[in-house]
C-alpha positions in Angstrom: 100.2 119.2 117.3 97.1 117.0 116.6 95.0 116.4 119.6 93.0 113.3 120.8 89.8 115.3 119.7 90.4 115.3 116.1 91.0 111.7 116.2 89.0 108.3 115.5 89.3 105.3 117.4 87.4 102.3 117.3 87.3 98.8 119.8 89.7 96.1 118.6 89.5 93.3 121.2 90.6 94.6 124.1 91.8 97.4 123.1 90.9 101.0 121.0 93.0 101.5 117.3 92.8 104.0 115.2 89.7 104.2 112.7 90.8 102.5 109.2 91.2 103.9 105.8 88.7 102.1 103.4 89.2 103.6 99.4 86.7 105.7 100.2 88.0 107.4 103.1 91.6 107.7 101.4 89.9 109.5 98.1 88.4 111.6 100.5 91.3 112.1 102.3 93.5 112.3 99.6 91.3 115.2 97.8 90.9 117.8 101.2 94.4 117.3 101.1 95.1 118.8 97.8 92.7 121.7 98.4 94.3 122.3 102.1 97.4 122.5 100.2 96.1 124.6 97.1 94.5 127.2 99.4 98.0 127.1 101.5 100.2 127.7 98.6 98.4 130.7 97.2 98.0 132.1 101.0 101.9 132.7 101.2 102.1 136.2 102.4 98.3 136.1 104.2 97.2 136.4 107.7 95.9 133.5 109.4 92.5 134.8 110.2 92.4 135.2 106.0 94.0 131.6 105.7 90.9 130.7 107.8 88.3 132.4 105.9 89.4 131.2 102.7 89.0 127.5 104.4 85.6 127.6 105.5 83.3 125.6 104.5 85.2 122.5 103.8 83.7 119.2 104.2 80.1 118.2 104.1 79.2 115.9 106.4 80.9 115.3 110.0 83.2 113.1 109.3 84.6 115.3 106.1 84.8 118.0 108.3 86.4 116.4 111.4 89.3 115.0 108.7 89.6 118.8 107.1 90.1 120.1 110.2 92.8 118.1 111.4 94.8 118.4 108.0 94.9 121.9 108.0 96.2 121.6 111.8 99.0 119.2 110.3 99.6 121.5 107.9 100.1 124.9 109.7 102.6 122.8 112.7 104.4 122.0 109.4 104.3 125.7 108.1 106.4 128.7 109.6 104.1 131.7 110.2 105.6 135.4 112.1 104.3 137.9 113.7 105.4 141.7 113.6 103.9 142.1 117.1 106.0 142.6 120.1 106.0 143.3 123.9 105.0 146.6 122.9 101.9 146.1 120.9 99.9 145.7 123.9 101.1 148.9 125.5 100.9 150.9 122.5 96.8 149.1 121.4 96.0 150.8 125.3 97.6 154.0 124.7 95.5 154.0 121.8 92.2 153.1 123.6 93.3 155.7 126.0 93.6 158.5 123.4 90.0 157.2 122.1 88.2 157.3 125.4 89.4 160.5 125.8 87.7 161.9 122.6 84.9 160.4 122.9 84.6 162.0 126.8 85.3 165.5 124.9 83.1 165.0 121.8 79.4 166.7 121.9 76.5 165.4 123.0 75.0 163.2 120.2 78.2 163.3 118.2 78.9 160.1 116.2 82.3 158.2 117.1 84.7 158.0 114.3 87.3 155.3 114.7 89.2 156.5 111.9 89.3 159.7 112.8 90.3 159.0 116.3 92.9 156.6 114.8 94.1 159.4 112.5 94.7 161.9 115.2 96.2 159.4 117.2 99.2 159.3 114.6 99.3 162.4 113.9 100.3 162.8 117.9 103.1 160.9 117.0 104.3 161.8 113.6 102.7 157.8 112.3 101.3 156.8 109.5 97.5 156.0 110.4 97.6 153.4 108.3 100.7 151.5 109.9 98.8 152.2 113.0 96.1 149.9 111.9 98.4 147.4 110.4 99.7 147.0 113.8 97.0 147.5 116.1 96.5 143.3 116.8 99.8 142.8 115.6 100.3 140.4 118.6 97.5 138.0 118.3 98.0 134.7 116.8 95.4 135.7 113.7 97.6 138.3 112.7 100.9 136.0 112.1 101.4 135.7 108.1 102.3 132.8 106.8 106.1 132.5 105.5 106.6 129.3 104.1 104.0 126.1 103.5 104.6 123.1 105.2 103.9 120.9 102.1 103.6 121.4 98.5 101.9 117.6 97.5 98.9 116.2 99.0 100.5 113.0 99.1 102.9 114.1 101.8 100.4 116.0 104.3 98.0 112.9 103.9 101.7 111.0 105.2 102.2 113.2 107.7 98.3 113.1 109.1 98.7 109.5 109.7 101.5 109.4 111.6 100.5 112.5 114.0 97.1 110.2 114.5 99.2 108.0 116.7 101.4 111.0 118.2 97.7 112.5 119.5 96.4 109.4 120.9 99.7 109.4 122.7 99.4 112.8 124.3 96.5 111.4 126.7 98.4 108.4 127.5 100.2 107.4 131.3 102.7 104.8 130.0 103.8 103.2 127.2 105.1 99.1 126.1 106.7 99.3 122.7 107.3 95.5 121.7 109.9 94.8 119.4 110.5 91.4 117.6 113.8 92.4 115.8 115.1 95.3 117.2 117.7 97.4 115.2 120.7 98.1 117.6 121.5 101.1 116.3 117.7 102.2 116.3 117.2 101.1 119.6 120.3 102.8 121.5 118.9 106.2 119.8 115.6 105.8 121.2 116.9 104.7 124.7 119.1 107.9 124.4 116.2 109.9 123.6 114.1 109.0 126.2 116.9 109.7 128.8 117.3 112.9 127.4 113.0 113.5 127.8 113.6 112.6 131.5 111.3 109.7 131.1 111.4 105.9 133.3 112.0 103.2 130.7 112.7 99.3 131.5 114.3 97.2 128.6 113.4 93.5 128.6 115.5 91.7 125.4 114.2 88.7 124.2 115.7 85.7 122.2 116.1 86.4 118.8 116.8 90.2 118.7 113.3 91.4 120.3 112.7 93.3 123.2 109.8 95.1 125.0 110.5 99.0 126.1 108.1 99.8 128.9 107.7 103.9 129.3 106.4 105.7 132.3 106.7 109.5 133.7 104.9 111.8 136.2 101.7 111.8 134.2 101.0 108.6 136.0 100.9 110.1 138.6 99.6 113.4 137.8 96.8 112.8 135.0 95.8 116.4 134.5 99.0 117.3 132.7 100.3 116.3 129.0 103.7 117.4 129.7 104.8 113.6 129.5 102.2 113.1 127.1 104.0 115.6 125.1 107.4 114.3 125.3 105.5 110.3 124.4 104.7 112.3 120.8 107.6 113.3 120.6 109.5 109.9 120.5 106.7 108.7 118.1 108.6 108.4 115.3 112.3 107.2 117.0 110.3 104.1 118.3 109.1 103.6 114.5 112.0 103.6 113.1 114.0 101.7 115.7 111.8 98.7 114.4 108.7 98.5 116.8 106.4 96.1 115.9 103.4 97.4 118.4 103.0 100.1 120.7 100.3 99.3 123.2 99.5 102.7 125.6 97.6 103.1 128.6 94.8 106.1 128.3 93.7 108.8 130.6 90.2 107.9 130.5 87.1 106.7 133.0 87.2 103.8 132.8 90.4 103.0 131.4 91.7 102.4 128.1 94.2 100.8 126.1 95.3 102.3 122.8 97.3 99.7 119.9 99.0 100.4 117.2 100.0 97.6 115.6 102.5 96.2 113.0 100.0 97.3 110.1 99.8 100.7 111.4 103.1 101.1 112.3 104.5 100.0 109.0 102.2 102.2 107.1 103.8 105.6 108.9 107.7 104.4 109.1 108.6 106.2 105.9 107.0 109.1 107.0 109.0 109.0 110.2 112.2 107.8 108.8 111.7 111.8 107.6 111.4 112.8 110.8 113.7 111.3 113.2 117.0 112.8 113.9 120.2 111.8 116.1 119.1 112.5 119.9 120.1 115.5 121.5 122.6 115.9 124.2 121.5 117.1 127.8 123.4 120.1 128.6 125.4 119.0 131.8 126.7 116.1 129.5 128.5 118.7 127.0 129.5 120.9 129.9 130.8 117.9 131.3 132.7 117.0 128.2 134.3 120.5 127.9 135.5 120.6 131.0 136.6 117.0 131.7 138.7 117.7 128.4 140.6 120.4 130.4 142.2 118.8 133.0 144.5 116.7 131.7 144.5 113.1 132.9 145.0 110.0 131.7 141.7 109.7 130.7 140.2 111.0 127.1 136.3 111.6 127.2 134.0 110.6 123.8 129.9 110.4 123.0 129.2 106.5 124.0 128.2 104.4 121.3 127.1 101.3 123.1 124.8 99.5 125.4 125.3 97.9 128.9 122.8 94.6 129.5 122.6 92.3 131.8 119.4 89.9 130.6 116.8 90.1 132.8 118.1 93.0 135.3 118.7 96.3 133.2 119.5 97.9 129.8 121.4 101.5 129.9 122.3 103.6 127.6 126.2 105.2 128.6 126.3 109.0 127.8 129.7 108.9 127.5 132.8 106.7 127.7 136.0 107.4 129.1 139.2 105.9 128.4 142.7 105.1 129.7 145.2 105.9 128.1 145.7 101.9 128.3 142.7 101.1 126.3 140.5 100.7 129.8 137.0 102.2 128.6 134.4 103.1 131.5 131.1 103.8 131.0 129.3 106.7 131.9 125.3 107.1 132.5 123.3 110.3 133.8 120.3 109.3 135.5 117.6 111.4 135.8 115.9 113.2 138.7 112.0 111.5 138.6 112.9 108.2 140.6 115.1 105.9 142.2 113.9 103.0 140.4 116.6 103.4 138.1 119.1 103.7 140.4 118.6 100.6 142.1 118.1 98.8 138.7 121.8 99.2 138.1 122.8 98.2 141.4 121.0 95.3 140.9 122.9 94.9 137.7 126.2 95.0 139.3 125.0 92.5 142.2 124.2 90.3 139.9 127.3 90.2 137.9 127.2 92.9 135.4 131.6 93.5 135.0 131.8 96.5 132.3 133.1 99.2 133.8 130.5 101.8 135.0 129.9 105.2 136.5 126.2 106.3 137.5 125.9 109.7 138.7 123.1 110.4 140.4 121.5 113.6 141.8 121.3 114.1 146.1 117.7 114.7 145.2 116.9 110.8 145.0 118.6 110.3 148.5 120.7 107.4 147.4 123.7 106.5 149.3 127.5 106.3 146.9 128.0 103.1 149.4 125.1 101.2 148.1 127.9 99.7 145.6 131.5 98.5 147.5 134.4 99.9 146.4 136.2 96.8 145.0 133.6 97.0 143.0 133.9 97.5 139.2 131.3 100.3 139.2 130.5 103.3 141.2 127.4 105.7 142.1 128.5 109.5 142.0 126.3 111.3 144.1 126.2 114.9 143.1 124.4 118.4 144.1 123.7 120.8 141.3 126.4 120.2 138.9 128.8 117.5 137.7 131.9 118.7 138.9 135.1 116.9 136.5 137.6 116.6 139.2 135.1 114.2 141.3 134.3 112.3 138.2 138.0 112.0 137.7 138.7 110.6 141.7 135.8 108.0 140.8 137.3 106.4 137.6 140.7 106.6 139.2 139.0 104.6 142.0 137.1 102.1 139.5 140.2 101.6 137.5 142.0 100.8 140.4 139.2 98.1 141.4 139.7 97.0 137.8 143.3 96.6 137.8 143.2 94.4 141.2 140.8 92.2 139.6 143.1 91.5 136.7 145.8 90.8 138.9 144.0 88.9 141.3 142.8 86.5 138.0 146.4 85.7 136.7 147.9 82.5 138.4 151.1 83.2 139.7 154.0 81.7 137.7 155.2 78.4 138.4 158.7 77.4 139.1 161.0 74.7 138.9 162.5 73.0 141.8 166.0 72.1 141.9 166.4 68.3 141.7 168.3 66.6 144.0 171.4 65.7 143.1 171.6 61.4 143.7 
């Protein structure tokens, strides 16, 4: 992936953006582009150590070469390269400089060391070809993976791709993250929530009038600012928060003294086509399917199917359900996963339920976070499973049979009871 080091910013305000593309700049762009892509397209088949060689030299002054640079890294994340080393290749390069030492410890005094020779009688030992032995030798090591397929075949595209991974690097050195939306697309928006449950990473939704909304982002690397691990996974969801409609994306940088990264509308609209490309249905956290499967099996009145919806409460919380489950009736309960990082989100959906929230709910949570199941009462229409290690489907079952029940009494509790007619008394 790009990195912040191959990057341009410049002071806006406040805050750092990304360096702008004049004409100039964008020719100049435009043609290292097409001789990245040239040079990749006849390299099909080539090492990268020759891919390398035969793009040195590009770029004259800094700047040229600063932009070269991070193209052809664009271009080879894009590409698929493979090695024909293995575990073995080490062992067998050692045997190898074993059997070499050893001739030259038993060669003459003054003899001259010949590598071929020693590489020679080396496969001979083993009934190799000495050539193959070569070939192999460094098999392992990154330079030595040939390049299978080129990411891009039009300059046009890589130059596309380059802008949006700008944003992605700046983001790897970032601690948290407000992505401000002033129409947000449902559908868009639920997939980026989704996806950032699935990355493990704190989020807060805020909706505004008129269909906006502000996403604020956290993880461990605000804690922790020597790792990109969260950085990483803030890349990743890059081009879901385009596409879901953001309208800015203002970052908080690891940096002394601090910093503040924006991208704003302008920039963002520039790379949404580009990540329209990109962005894909989130994935599915593992104990959710294995939940599924198993839920599926037991038999109940209950049928289990991937949640398409949102739970708000204005002002309190915004979750994404993983799943819903439904009676047989038509009673649908929600289901959320929380993640392990912090109890924040636990008690923002307690919080949600004190205040009024009355969809149907079930949070599991991990022991790990040391929260309590009687934090919420049981006439209540949600419920916190507690859990250690796995989610197991019978206790899932016991607490939907319990929030159903909660359900049911509430219905019953909200129909008058029917009114009857006195007798009149006869005169």
């Amino acid at each position: 992936m790009l990195t912040a080091d191959l990057v341009r910013l410049r002071k806006r305000g406040e805050h750092h953006a990304l360096e702008g593309l004049g004409p100039a700049m964008e020719r100049e762009l435009l043609a290292a582009a097409e001789r990245i892509v040239a040079v990749g397209l006849a390299s099909v088949g080539k090492t990268r150590g020759e891919l390398e060689l035969l793009r040195s030299g590009e770029g004259a002054t800094g700047r040229e070469k600063l932009h070269a640079k991070a193209l052809e890294v664009v271009f080879d994340d894009a590409s698929t390269f493979e090695g024909a080393g293995s575990d073995a290749t080490a062992e067998r390069r050692l045997e190898l400089f074993t059997w070499a030492a050893r001739l030259r410890r038993e060669a003459a005094d003054g003899a001259v060391f010949d590598r071929d020779a020693a590489i020679a009688s080396f496969a001979a030992s083993r009934s190799e070809d000495a050539a193959g032995v070569e070939r192999d030798l460094y098999a392992d090591r990154r330079r030595e993976e040939r390049l299978v397929r080129a990411g891009f075949s039009r300059a046009e595209d890589l130059v596309a791709r380059w802008e949006l991974a700008r944003v992605q690097a700046v983001l790897l050195r970032c601690t948290a993250i407000t992505v401000t939306f002033d129409r947000a697309e449902p559908d868009g928006l639920r997939r980026l929530l989704r996806a950032m449950k699935f990355h493990q990473l704190l989020h807060t939704v805020e909706l505004g009038a008129e269909g906006g909304a502000v996403v604020r982002v956290d993880g461990a690397s605000s804690l922790f600012d020597a790792t990109t691990k969260y950085g990483m996974r803030y890349a990743t969801l890059v081009p879901a928060m385009v596409t879901a409609g953001a309208s800015r994306i203002l970052a908080e940088m690891k940096a002394r003294p601090s910093k503040t990264f924006i991208a704003d509308e302008a920039t963002l609209a520039g790379i949404r086509a580009e990540a329209a490309r990109l962005v894909g249905d989130a994935a599915v956290r593992g104990e959710i399917e294995d939940l599924t499967a198993r839920f599926a099996a037991l038999g109940s009145r209950f049928t289990v199917e991937r949640s398409s919806r949102m739970l708000a409460l204005e002002g309190v919380a915004v979750c994404v359900p993983d799943l819903d489950f439904v009676r047989d009736d038509g009673l649908r309960i929600a289901f959320e996963l929380l993640g392990y990082w912090s109890r924040k989100a636990v008690w923002s959906r307690v919080e949600a339920v004190e205040a009024g929230l009355t969809e149907p709910a079930l949070f599991a949570v991990s022991e790990r976070l040391r929260v309590s199941k009687e934090v919420l009462p049981q006439d209540s229409p949600a419920a916190l499973y507690v859990f250690k290690g796995t989610l197991r489907p019978k206790l899932v079952l016991e607490h939907l049979e319990a929030i159903a029940a909660a359900c049911d009494a509430r219905a019953a509790a909200s129909i008058p009871p029917a009114r009857t007619k006195r007798p009149r008394k006869k005169p």
